[in-house]
N, C-alpha and C positions, 0 to 999 in steps of 0.2 A: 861159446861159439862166436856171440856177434866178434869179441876184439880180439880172434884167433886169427889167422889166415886158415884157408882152406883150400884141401891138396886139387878139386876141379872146381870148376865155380857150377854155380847150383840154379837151375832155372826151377820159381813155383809157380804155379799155374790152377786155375778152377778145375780141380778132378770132376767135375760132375758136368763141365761144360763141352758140348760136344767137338764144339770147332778148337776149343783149347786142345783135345785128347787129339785130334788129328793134326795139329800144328804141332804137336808135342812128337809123334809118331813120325812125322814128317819131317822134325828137325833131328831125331837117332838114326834114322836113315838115311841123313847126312852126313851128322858129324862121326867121319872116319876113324878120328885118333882121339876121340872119349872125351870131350873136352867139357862136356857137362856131365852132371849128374841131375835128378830129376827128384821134385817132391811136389804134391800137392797143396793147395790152402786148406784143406782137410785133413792134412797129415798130423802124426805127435812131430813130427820132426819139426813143420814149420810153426806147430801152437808151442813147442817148448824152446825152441831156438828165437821164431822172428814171428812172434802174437801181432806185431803191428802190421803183418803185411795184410792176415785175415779183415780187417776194417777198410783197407784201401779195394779191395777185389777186383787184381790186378796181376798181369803177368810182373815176373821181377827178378832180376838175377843178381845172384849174390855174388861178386866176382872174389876172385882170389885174397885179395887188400882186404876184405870185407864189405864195401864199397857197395850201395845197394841202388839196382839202377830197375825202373818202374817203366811200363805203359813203352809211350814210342822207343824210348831210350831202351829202353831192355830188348824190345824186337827188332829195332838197329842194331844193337851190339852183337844178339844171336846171330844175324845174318849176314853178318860183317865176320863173327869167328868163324861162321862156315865157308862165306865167302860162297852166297847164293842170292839168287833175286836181285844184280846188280841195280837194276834201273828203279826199285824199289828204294832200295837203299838211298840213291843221288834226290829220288824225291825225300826222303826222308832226312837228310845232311841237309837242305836247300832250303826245308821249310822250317820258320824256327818251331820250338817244341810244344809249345801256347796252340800253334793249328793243329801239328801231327796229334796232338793227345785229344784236340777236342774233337779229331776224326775218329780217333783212336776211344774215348768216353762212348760217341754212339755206335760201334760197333759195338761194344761191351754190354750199352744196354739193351740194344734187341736182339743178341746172341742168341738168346734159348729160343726166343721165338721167331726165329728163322733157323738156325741149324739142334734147336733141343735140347734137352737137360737128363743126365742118365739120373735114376733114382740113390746110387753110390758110386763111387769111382772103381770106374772098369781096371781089373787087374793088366799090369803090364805083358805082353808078349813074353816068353821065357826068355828069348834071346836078349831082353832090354831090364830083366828082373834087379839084375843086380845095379844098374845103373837110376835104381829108386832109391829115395831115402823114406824111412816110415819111422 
């Protein structure tokens, strides 16, 4: 899979992180014309495909090329293919990626203890089912 191309590009994400599942909810409810597909760092898909992303614990999109884009760079890119949160965006172009990530690092590490931690990852909505990889 790493040196295929791949037919949507693939956002992975903490299944068990709460604000991850609603960012993740919040960006299928955007993206209109299916542009991602969806897996967990909990997944078989991401332990047998991309083991290294599991060590980073980190959002991260796999883009089509293969190409694997992490931390601000992956949530600029998401929001730039939906082409939502302009003003987010221009800060996040503006600043180089050394700040966004290190804003980006403490968000990540007091997630659970501000928005919580599910005990396993919440099954997807039936409408978004198939836009999972496991």
């Amino acid at each position: 899979m790493k040196n295929n191309s791949v037919e949507n590009e693939i956002i992975i994400y903490d299944g068990v992180c709460v604000l991850c599942n609603k960012f993740i909810i919040w960006i299928l409810n955007r993206d209109k014309t299916n542009l991602f597909n969806i897996s967990s760092l909990e997944s078989n898909f991401t332990e047998k495909n991309f083991p290294e992303l599991k060590k980073i614990d980190s959002v991260a999109v796999i883009k089509r090329d293969g190409k694997i884009l992490q931390k601000s760079k992956a949530v600029n890119y998401i929001l730039k293919s939906i082409n939502k949160l302009i003003l987010l965006r221009v800060i996040l172009n503006i600043l180089p990626f050394t700040i966004s990530n290190f804003f980006y690092d403490i968000i990540a590490k007091i997630r659970y203890k501000i928005f919580g931690k599910y005990d396993s990852c919440p099954l997807p909505d039936q409408q978004y089912k198939s836009r999972f990889l496991d």
